[in-house]
Chimera marker file (.cmm) of the C-alpha trace (Angstrom):
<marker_set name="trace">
<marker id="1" x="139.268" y="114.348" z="214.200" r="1" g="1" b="0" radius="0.5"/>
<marker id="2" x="141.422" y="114.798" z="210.901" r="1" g="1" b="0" radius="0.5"/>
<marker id="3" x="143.663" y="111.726" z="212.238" r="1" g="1" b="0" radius="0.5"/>
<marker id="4" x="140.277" y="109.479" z="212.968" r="1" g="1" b="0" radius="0.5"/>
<marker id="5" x="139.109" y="110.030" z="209.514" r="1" g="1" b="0" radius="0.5"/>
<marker id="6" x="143.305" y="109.359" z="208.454" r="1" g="1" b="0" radius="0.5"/>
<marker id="7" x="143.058" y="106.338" z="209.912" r="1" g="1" b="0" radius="0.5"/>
<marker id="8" x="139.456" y="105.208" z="209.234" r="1" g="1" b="0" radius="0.5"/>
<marker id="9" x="140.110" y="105.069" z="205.308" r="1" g="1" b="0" radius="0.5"/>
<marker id="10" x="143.330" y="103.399" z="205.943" r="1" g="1" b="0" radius="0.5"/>
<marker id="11" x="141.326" y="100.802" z="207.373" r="1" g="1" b="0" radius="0.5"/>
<marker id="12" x="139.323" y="100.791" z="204.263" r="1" g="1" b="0" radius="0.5"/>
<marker id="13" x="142.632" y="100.025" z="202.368" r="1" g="1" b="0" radius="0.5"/>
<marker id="14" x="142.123" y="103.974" z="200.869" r="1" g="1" b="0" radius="0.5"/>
<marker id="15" x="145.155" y="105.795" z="200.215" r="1" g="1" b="0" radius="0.5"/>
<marker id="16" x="145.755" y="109.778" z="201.251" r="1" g="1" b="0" radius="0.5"/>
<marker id="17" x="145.327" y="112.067" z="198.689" r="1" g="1" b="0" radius="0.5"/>
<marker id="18" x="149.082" y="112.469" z="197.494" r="1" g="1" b="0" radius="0.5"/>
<marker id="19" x="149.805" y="108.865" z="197.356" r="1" g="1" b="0" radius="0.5"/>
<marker id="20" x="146.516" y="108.441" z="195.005" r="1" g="1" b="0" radius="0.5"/>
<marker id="21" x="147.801" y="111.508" z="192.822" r="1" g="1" b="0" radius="0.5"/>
<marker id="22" x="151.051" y="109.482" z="192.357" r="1" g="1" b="0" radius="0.5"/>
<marker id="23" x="149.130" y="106.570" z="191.415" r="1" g="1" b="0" radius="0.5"/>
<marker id="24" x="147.134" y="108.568" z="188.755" r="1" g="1" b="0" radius="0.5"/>
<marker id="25" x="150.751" y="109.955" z="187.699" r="1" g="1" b="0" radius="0.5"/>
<marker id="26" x="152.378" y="106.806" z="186.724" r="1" g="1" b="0" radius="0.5"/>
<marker id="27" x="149.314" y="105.087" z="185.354" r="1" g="1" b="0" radius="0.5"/>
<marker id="28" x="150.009" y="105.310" z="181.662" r="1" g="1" b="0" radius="0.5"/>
<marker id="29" x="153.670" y="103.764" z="182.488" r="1" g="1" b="0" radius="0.5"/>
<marker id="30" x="152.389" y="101.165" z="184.060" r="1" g="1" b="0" radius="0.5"/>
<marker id="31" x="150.651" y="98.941" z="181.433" r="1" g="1" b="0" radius="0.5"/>
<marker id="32" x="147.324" y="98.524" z="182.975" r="1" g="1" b="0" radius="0.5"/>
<marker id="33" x="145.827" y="101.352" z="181.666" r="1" g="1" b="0" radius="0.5"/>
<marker id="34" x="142.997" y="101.400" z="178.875" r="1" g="1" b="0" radius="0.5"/>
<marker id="35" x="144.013" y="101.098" z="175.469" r="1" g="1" b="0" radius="0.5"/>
<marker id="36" x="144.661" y="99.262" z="172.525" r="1" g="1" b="0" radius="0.5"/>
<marker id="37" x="146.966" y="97.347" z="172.977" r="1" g="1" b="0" radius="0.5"/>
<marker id="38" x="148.852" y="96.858" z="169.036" r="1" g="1" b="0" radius="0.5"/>
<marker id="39" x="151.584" y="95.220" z="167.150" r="1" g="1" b="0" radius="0.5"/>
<marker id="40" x="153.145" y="97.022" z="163.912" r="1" g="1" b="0" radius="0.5"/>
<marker id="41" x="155.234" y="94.370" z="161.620" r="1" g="1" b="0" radius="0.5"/>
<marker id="42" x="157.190" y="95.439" z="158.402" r="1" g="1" b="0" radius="0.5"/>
<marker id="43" x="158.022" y="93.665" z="155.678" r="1" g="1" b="0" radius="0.5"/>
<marker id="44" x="159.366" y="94.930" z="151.850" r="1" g="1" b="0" radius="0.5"/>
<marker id="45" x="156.079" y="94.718" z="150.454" r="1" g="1" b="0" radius="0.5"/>
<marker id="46" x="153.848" y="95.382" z="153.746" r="1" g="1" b="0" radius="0.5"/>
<marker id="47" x="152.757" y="96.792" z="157.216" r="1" g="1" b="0" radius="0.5"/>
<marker id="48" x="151.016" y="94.254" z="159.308" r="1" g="1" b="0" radius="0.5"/>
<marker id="49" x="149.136" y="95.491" z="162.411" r="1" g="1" b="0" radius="0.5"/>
<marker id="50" x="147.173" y="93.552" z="164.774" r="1" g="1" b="0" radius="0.5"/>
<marker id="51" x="144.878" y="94.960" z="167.934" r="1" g="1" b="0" radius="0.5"/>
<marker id="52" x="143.386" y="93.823" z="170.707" r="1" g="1" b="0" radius="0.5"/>
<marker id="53" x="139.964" y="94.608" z="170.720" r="1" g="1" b="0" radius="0.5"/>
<marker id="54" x="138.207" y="91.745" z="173.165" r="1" g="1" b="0" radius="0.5"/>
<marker id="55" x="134.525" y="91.703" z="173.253" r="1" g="1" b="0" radius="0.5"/>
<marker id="56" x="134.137" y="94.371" z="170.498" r="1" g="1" b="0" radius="0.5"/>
<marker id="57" x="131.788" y="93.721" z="167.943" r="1" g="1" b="0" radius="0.5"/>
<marker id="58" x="133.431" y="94.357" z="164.216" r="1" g="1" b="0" radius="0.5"/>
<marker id="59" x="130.749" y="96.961" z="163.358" r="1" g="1" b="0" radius="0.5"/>
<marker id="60" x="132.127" y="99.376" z="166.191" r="1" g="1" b="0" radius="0.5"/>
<marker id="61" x="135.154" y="99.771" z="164.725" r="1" g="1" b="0" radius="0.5"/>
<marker id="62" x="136.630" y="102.032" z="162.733" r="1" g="1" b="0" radius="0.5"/>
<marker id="63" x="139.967" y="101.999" z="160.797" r="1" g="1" b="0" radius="0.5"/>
<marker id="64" x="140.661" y="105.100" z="158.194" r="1" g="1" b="0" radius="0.5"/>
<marker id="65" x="143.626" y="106.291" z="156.168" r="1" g="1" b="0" radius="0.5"/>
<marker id="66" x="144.629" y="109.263" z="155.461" r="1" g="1" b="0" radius="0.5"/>
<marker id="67" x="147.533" y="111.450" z="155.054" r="1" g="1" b="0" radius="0.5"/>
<marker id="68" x="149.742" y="108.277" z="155.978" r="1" g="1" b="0" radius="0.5"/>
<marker id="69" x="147.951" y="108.062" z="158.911" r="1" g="1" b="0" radius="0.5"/>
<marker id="70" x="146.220" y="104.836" z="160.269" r="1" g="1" b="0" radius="0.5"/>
<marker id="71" x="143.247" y="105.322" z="162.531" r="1" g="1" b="0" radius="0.5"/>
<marker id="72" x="141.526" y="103.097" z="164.556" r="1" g="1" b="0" radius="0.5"/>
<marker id="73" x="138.266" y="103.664" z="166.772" r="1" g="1" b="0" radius="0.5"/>
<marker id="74" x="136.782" y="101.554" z="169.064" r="1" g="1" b="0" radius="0.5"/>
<marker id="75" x="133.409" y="102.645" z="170.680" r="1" g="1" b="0" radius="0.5"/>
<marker id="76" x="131.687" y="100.138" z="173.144" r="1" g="1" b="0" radius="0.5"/>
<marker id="77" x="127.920" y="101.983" z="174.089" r="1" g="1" b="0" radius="0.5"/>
<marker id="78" x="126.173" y="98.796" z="175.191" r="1" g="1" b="0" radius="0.5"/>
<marker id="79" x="126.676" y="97.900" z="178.576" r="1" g="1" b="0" radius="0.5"/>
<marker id="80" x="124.950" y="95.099" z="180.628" r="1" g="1" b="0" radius="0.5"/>
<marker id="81" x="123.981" y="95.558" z="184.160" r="1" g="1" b="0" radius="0.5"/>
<marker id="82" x="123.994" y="92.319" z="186.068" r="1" g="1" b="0" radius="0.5"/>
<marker id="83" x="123.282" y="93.883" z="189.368" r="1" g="1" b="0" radius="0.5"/>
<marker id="84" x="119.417" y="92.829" z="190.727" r="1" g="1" b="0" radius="0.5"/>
<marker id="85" x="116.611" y="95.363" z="191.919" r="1" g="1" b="0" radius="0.5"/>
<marker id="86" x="118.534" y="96.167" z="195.046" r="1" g="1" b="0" radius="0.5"/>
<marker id="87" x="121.570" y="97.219" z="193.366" r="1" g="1" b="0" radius="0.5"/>
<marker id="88" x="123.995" y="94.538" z="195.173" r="1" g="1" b="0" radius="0.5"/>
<marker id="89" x="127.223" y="94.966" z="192.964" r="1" g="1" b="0" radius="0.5"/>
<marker id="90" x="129.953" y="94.318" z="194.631" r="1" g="1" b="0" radius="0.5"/>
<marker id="91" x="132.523" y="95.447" z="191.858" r="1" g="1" b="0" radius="0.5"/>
<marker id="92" x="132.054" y="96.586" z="188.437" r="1" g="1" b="0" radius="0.5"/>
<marker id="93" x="135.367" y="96.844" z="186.010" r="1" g="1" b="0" radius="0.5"/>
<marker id="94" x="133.724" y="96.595" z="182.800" r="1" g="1" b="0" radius="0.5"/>
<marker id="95" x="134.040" y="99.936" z="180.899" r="1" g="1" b="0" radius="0.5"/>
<marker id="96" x="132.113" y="101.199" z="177.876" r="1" g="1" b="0" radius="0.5"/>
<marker id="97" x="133.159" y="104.401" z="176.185" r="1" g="1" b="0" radius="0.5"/>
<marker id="98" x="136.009" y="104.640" z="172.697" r="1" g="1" b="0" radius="0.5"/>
<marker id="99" x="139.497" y="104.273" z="172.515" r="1" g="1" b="0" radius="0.5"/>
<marker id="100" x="141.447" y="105.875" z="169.385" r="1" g="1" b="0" radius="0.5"/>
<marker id="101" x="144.828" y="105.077" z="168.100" r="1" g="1" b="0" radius="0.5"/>
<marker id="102" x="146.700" y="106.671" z="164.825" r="1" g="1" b="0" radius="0.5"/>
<marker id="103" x="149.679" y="105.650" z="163.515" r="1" g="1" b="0" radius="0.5"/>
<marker id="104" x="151.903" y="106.938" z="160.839" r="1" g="1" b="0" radius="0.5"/>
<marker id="105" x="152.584" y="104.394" z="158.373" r="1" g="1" b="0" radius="0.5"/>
<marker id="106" x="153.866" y="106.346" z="155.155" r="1" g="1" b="0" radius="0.5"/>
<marker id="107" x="153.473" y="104.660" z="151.611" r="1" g="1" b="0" radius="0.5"/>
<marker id="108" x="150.177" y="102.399" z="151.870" r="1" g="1" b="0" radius="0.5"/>
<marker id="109" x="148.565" y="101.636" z="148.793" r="1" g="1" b="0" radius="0.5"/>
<marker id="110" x="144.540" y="102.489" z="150.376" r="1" g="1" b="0" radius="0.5"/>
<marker id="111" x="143.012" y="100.752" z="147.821" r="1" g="1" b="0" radius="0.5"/>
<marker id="112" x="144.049" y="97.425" z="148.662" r="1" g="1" b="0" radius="0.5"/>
<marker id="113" x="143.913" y="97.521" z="152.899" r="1" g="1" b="0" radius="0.5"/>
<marker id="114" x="142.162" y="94.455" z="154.064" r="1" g="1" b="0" radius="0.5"/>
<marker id="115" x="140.961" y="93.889" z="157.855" r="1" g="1" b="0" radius="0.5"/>
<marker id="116" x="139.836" y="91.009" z="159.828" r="1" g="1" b="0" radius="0.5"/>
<marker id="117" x="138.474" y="90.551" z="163.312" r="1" g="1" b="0" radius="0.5"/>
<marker id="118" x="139.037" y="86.877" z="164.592" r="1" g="1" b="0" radius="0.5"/>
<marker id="119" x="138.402" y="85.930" z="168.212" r="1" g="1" b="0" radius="0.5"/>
<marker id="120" x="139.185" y="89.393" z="169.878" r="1" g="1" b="0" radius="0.5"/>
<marker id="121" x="142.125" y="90.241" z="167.918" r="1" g="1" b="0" radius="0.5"/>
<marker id="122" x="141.954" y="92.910" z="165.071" r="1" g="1" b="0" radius="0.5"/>
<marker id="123" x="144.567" y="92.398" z="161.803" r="1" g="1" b="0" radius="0.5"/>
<marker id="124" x="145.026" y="94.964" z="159.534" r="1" g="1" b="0" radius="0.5"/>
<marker id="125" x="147.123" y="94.529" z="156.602" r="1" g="1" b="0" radius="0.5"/>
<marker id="126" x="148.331" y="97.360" z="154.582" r="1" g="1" b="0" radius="0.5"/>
<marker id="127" x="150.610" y="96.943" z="151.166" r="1" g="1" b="0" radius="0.5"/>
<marker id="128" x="152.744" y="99.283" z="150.353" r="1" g="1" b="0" radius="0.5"/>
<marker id="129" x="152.684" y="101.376" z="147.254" r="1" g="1" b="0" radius="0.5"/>
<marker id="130" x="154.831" y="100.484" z="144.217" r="1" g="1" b="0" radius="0.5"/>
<marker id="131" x="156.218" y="104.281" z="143.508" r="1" g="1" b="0" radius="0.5"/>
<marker id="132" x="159.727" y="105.217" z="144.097" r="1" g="1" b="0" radius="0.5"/>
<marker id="133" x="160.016" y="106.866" z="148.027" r="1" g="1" b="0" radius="0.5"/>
<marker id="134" x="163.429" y="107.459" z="147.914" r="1" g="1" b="0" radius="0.5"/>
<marker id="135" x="164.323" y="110.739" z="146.582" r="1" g="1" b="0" radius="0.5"/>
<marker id="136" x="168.255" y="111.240" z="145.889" r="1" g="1" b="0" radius="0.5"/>
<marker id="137" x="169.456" y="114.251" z="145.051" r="1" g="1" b="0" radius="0.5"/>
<marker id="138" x="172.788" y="114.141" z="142.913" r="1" g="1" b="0" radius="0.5"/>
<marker id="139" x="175.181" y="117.246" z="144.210" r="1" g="1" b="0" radius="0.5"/>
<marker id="140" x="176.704" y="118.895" z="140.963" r="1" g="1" b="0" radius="0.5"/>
<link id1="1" id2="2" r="1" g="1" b="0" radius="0.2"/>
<link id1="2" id2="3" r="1" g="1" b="0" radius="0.2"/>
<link id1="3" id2="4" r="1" g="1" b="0" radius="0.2"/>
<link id1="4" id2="5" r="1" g="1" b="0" radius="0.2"/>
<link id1="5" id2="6" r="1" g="1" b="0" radius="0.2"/>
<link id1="6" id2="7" r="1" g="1" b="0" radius="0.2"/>
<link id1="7" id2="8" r="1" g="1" b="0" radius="0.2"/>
<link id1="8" id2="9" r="1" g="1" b="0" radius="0.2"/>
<link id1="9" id2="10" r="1" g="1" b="0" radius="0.2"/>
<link id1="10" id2="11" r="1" g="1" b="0" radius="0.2"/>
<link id1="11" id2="12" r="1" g="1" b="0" radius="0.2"/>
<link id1="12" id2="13" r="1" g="1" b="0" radius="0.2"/>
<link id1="13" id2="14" r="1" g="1" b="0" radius="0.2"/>
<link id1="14" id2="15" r="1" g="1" b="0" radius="0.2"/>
<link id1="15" id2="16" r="1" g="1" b="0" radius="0.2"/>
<link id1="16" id2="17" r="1" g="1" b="0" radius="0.2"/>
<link id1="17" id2="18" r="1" g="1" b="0" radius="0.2"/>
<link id1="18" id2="19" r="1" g="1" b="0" radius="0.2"/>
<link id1="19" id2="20" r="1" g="1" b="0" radius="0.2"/>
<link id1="20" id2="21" r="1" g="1" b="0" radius="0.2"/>
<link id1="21" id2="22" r="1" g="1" b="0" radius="0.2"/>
<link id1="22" id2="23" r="1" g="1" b="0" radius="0.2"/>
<link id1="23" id2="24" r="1" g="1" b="0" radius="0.2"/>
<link id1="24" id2="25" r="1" g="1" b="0" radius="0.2"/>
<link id1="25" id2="26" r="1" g="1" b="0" radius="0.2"/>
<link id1="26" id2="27" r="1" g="1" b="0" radius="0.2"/>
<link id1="27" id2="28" r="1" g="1" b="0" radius="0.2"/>
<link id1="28" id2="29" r="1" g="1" b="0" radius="0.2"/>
<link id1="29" id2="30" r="1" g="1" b="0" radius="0.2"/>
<link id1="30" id2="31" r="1" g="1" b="0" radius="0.2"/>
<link id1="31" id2="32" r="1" g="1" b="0" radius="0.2"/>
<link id1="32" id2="33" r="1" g="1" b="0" radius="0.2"/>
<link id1="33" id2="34" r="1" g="1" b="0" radius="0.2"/>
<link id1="34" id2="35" r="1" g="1" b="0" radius="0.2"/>
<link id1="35" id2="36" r="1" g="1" b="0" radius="0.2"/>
<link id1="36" id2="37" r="1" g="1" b="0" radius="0.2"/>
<link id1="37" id2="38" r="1" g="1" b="0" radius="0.2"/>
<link id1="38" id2="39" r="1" g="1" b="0" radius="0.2"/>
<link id1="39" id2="40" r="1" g="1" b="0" radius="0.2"/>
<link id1="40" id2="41" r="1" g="1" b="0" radius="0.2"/>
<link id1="41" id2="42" r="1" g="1" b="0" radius="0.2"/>
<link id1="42" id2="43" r="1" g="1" b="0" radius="0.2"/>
<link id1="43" id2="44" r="1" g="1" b="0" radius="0.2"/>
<link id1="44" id2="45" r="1" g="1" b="0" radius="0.2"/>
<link id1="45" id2="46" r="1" g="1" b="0" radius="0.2"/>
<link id1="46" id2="47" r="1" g="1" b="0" radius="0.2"/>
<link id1="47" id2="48" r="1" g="1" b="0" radius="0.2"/>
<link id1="48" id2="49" r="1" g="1" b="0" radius="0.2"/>
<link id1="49" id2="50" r="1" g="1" b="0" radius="0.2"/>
<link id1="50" id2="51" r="1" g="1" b="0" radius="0.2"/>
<link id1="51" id2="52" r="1" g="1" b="0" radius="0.2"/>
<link id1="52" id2="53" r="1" g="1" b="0" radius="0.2"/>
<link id1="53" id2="54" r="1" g="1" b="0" radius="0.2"/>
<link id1="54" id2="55" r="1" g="1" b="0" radius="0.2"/>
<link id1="55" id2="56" r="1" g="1" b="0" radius="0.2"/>
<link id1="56" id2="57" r="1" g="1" b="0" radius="0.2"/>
<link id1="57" id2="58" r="1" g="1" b="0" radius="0.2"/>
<link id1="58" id2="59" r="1" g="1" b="0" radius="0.2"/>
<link id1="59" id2="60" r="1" g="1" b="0" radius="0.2"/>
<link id1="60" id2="61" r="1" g="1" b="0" radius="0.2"/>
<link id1="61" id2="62" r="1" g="1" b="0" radius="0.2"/>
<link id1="62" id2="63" r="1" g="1" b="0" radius="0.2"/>
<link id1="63" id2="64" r="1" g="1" b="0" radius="0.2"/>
<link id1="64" id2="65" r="1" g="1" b="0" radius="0.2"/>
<link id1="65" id2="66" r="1" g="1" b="0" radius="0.2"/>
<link id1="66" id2="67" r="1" g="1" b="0" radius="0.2"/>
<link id1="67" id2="68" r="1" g="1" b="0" radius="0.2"/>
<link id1="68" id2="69" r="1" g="1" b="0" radius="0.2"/>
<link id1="69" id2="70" r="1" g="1" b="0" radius="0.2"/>
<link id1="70" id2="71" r="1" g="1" b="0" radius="0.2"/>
<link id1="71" id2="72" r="1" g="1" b="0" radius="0.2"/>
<link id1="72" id2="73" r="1" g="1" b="0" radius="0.2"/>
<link id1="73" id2="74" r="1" g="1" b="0" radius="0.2"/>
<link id1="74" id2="75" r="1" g="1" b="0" radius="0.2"/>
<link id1="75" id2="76" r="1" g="1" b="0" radius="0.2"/>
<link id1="76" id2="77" r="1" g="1" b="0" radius="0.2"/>
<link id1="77" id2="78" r="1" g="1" b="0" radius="0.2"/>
<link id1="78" id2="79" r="1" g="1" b="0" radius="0.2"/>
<link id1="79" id2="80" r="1" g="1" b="0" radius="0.2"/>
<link id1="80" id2="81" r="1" g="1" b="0" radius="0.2"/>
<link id1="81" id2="82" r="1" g="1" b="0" radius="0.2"/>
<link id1="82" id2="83" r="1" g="1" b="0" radius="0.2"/>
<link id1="83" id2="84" r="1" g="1" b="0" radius="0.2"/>
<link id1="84" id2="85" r="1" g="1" b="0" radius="0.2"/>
<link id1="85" id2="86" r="1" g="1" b="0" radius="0.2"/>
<link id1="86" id2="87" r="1" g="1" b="0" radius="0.2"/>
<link id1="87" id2="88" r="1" g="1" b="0" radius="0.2"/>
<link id1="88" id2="89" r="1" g="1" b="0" radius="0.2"/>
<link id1="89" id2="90" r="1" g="1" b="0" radius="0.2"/>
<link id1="90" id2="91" r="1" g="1" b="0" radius="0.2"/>
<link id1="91" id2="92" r="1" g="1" b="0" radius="0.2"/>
<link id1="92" id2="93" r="1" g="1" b="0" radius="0.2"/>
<link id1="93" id2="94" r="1" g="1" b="0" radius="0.2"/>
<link id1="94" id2="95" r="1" g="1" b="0" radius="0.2"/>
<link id1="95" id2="96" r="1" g="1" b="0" radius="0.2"/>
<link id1="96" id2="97" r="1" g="1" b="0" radius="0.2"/>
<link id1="97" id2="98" r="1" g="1" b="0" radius="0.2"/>
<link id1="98" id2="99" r="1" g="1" b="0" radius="0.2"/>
<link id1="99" id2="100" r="1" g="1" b="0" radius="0.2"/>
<link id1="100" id2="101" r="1" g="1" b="0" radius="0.2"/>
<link id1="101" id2="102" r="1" g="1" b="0" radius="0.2"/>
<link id1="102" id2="103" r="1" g="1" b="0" radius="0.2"/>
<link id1="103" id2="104" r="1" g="1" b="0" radius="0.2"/>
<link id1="104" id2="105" r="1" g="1" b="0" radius="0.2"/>
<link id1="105" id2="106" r="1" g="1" b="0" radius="0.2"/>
<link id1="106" id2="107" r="1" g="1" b="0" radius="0.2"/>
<link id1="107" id2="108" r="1" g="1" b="0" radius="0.2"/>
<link id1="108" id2="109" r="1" g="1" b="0" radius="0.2"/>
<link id1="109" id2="110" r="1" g="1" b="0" radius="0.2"/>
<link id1="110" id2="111" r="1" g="1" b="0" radius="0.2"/>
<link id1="111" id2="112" r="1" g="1" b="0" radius="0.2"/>
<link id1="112" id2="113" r="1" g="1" b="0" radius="0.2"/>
<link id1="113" id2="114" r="1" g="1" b="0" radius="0.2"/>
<link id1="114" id2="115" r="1" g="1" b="0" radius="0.2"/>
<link id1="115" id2="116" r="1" g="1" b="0" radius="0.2"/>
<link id1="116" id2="117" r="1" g="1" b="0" radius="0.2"/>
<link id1="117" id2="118" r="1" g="1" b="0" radius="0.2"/>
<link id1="118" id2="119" r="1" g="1" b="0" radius="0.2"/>
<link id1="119" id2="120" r="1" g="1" b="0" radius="0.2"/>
<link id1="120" id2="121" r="1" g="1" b="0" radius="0.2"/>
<link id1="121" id2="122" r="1" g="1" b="0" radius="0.2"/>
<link id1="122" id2="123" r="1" g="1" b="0" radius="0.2"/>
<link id1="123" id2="124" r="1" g="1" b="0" radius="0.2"/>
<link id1="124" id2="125" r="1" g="1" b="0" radius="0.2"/>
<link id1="125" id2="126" r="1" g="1" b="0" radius="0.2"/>
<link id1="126" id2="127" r="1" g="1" b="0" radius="0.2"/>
<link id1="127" id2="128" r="1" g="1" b="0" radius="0.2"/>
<link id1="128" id2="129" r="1" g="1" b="0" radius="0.2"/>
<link id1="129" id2="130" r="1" g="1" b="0" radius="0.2"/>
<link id1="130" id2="131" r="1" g="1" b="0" radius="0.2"/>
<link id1="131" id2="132" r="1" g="1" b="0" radius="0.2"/>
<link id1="132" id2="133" r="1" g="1" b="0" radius="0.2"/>
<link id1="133" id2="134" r="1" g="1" b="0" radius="0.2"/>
<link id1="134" id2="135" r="1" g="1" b="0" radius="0.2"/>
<link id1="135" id2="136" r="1" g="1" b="0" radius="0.2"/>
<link id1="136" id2="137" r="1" g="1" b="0" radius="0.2"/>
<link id1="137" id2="138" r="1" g="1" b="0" radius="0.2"/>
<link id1="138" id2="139" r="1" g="1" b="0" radius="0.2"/>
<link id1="139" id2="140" r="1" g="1" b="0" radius="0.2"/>
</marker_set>
């Protein structure tokens, strides 16, 4: 009986247990997985940092920061259902939920961030402060 059912979701193109655990293992390594998906530029005089963020409208996002820290937040709640009254979906990939992202980007001036959203694609650009970073100490 085990064996039938064995077989029976191969047929379905399932996979056994261990070989889906696997799957789930190297997700994150694998590039298909959910997030946002980001570039980080540096120049002298700024960070540049542009996200995807396709089908998100600009008022459910939210950048912050703090402590050197970029944050961005994405939350999707609205979700369509296209399926009729007798629930004949054949596959549904669309996901709604958040994604979050931080990254540490040390000497920003906060004050003078500026964001856009243009045709999917987030770009945040953040100047960098004017005060000295580097700290040398002379040995005596």
């Amino acid at each position: 009986m085990a064996n039938e059912m064995m077989n029976r979701n191969n047929d379905f193109g399932m996979f056994d247990p261990f070989a889906r655990m696997a799957e789930r293992f190297w997700e994150p390594f694998n590039g298909d997985t959910e997030a946002l998906k980001t570039d980080i530029s540096e120049t002298d005089d700024q960070y540049s940092v542009t996200v995807d963020v396709p089908g998100i409208d600009k008022k459910d996002v939210k950048l912050a920061y703090r402590d050197n820290v970029l944050s961005i937040k994405v939350q999707k709640d609205s979700f369509v259902d296209h399926s009729d009254q007798d629930q004949n979906v054949v596959m549904n990939e669309r996901r709604f939920g958040s994604l979050q992202r931080s990254y540490m980007l040390p000497n920003v001036a906060a004050d003078q961030i500026k964001a856009t959203q243009t045709d999917g694609v987030l770009t945040i650009t953040l100047p960098k402060s004017k005060q000295a970073t580097d700290n040398k100490i002379e040995i005596q």
